[in-house]
C-alpha positions in Angstrom: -184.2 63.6 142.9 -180.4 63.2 143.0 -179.5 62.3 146.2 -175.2 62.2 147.0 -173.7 59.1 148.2 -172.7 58.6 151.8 -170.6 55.5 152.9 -170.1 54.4 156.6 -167.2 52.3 157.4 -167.3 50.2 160.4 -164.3 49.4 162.7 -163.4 46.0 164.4 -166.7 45.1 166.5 -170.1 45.1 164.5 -170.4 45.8 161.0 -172.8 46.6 158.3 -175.8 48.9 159.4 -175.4 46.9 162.7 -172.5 49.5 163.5 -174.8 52.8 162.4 -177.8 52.6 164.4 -177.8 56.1 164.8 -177.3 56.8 161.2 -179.7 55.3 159.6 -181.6 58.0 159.2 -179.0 59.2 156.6 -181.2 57.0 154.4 -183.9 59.9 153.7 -181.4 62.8 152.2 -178.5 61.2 151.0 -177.8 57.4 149.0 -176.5 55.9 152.0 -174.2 52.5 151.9 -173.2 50.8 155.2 -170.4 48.4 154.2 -168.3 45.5 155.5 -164.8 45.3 155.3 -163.3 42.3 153.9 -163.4 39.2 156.5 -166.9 40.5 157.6 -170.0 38.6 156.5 -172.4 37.5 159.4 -172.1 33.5 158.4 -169.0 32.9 156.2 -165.7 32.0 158.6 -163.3 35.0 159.1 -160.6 35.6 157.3 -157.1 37.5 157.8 -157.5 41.7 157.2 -156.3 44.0 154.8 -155.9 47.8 154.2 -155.6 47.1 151.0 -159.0 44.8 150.2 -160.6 47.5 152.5 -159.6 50.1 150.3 -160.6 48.4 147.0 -164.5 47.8 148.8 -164.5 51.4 150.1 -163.5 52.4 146.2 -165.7 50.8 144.7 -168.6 51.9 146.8 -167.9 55.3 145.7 -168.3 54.6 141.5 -170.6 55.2 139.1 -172.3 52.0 139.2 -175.3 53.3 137.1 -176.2 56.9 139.1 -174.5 59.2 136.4 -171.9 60.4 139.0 -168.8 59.1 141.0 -168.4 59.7 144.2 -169.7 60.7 147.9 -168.8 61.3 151.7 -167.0 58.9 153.5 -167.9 57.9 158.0 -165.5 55.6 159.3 -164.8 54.4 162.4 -162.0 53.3 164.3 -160.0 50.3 162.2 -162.2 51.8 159.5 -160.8 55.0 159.1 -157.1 53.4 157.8 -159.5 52.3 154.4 -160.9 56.0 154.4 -157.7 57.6 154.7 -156.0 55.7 152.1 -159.1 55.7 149.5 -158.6 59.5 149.9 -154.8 59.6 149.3 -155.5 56.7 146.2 -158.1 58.8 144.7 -158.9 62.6 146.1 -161.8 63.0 143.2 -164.2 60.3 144.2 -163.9 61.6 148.3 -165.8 64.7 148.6 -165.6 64.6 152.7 -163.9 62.6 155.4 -165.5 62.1 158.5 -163.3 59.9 161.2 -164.9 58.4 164.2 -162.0 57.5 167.2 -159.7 56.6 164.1 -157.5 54.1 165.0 -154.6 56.0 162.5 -151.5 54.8 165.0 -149.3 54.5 162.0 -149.4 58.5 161.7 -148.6 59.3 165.6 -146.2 56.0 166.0 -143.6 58.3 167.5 -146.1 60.5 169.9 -146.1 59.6 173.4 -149.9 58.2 174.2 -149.5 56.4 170.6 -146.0 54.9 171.3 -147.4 53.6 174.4 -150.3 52.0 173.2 -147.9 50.2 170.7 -145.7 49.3 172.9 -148.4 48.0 175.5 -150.6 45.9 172.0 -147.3 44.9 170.1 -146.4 41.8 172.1 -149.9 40.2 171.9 -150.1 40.9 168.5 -146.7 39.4 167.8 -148.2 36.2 169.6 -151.8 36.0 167.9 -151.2 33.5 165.7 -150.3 30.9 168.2 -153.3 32.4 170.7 -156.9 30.9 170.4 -159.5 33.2 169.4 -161.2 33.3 172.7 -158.1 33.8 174.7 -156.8 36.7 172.3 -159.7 38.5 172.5 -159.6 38.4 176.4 -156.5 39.3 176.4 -156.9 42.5 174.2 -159.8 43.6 175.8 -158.6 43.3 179.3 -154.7 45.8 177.7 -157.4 47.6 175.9 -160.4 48.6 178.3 -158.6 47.1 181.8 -162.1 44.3 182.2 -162.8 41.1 182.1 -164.9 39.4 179.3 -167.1 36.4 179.4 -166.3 33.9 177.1 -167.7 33.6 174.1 -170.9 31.7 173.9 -172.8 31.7 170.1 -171.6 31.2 167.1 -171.7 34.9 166.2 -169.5 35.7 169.4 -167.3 33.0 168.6 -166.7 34.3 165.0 -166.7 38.1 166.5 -163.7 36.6 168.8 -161.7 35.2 165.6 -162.3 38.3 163.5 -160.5 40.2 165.9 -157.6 38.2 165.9 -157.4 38.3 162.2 -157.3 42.0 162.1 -153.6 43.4 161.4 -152.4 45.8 163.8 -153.3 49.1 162.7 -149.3 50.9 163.3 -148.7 49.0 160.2 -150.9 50.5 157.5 -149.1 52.7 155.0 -150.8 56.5 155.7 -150.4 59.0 154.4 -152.2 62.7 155.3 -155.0 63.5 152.8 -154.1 66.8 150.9 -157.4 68.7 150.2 -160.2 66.9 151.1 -162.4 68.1 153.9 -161.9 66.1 157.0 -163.6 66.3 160.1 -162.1 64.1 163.1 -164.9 63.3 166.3 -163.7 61.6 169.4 -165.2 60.6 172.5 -162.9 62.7 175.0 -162.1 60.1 176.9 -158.9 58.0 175.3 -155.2 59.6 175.3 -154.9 57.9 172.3 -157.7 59.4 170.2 -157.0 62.5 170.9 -153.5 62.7 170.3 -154.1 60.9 166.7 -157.2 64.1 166.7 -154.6 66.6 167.5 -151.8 65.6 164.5 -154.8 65.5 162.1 -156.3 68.8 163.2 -152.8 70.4 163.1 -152.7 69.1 158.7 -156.2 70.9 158.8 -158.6 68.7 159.9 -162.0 70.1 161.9 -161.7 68.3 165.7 -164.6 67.9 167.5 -165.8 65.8 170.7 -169.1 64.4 172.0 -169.7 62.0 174.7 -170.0 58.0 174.0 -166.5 56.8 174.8 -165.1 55.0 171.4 -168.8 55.3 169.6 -169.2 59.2 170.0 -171.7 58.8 166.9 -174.2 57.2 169.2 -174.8 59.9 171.3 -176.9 62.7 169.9 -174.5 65.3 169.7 -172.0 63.0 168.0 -174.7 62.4 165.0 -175.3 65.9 164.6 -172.1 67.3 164.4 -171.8 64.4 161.7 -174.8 65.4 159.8 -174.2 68.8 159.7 -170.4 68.3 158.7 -171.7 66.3 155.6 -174.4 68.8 155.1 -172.1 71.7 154.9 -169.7 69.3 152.9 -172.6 68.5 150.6 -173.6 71.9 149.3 -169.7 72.5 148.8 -169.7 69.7 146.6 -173.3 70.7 145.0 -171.9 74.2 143.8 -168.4 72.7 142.3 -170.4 70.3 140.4 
């Protein structure tokens, strides 16, 4: 039985299937691929982001690649939704459905107040990252970020976590564009200025906007999945009958 494709698209922390528990389930009705962006591989050393390699990954995820048909639904969270967003604009045939988790899309509400802060709160640290340690960037984000203190990083895995977010650029400086025709829903968490304002603009160029609780990983509550699995369900028979 034909089953359409379905790609997640992690953001800055875990990545893989590590960042769908929820998710995985997907598995049993649809060809489900959990990827990792480029600089993302659980024992090679990190290495500097880009939108671009993203995109190409994303891309190529969604070919043929022997199943008679290109092409499928696109999850992404947070950093992951600038790759979605600009696999849609590259190629609007091979995305049959955007879903965007808390997407960190700055570069679209740069001038909007709760964005504008952010950047203006993120920009000097990021300026500086390059001549920060891993461990003391990542302290220093997450304490602008979520106002808290973090241990310091222990295991190798933490320690490359750490370095992998200092190597990610800062997301007001990918090169978005809205996505013209392709079903989008956005989900946030309800609880971040930020989110919701970046929501807002995208539901005002016709996005669906919904909200569950779970902070920045609204997709691990319940309600968050569902509303994702019935958004690519709906999605999915669209797709079925223009086939």
């Amino acid at each position: 039985m034909f089953k359409q494709r379905v790609v997640f698209v992690h953001g800055a922390g875990s990545f893989g299937a590590a960042a769908w528990p929820r998710q995985h389930g997907v598995a049993l009705s649809y060809d489900a691929l959990f990827l990792r962006r480029h600089g993302f591989d659980p024992l090679a050393e990190p290495t500097e982001s880009s939108f671009e390699e993203d995109t190409r990954i994303l891309l190529s995820s969604l070919g043929d690649d022997g199943r008679g048909i290109a092409g499928g639904h696109v999850v992404a969270h947070a950093q992951g939704a600038i790759a979605a967003m600009m696999a849609a604009v590259e190629r609007p045939d091979l995305v049959y459905s955007l879903t965007l988790v808390e997407p960190a899309c700055l570069s679209l509400t740069a001038e909007l107040p709760a964005t504008a802060a952010h950047i203006g709160l993120m920009q000097p640290l990021f300026s500086v990252r390059h001549q920060l340690s891993d461990e003391d960037f990542q302290r220093e984000f997450v304490r602008r970020v979520y106002a808290a203190d973090l241990q310091q990083p222990v295991t190798d895995e933490e320690k490359r976590s750490a370095r992998r977010l200092r190597l990610q650029a800062p997301s007001w400086e990918a090169p978005l564009h809205i996505v013209p025709g392709v079903p989008t829903l956005v989900l946030t968490g309800g609880w971040e200025p930020l989110y919701e304002e970046i929501a807002g603009y995208l539901r005002e160029t016709g996005a669906l906007h919904r909200t569950a609780a779970g902070g920045h990983r609204p997709h691990d509550s319940v309600e968050g999945d569902r509303i994702i699995r019935a958004f690519i369900s709906d999605a999915s028979r669209i797709q079925a009958r223009a086939s």
